[in-house]
N, C-alpha and C positions, 0 to 999 in steps of 0.2 A: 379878319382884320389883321394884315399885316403891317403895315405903318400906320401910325397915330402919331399926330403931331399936338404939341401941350397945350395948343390952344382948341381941340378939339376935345384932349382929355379934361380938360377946364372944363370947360362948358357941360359935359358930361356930368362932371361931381358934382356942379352946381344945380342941375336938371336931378340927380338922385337924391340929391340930400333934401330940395325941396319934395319931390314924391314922396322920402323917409318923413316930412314934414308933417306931411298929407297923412300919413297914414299912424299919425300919432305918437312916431319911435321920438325917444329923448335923442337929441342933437345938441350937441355943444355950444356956446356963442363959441364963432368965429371970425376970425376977421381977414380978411385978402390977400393978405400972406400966408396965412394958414391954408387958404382954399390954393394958390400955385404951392406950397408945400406939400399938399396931398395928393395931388397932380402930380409934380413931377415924382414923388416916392412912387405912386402907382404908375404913373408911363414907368421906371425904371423896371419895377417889380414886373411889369406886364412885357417888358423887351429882355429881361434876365431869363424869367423863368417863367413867361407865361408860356400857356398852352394857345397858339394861334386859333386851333380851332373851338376854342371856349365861349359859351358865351358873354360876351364883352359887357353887357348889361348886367346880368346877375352875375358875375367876379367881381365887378367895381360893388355892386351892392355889397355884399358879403365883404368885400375887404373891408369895405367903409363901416359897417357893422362891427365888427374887430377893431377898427384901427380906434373907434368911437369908446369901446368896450376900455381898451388899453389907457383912453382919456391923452393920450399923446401930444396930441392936437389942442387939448381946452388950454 
């Protein structure tokens, strides 16, 4: 995945957080700015310094895991 555009990575963190949902992990109330806020921190972080060939599904997991952990977002 070499380009991602933010309404892809949207949708994306929207589709894990819900799985994270599913799978019983604590998730923050957030609200719609907070979800394009983490969006675009991770499109930044995934076009700084991501590794292209990673996989794209489980990094967004685990970031979002951390970034959750960190409470940044609530």
């Amino acid at each position: 995945m070499r380009y991602l555009t933010k309404d892809y990575v949207t949708q994306e963190v929207l589709d894990t957080i819900g799985l994270m949902q599913m799978n019983n992990e604590t998730i923050p109330v957030i609200s719609s700015i907070t979800i394009d806020r983490l969006s675009e921190d991770f499109l930044f972080n995934w076009n700084e310094v991501g590794d292209f060939e990673a996989n794209f599904d489980r990094t967004l997991l685990e970031w979002l895991r951390e970034e959750f952990k960190r409470d940044t977002y609530a």
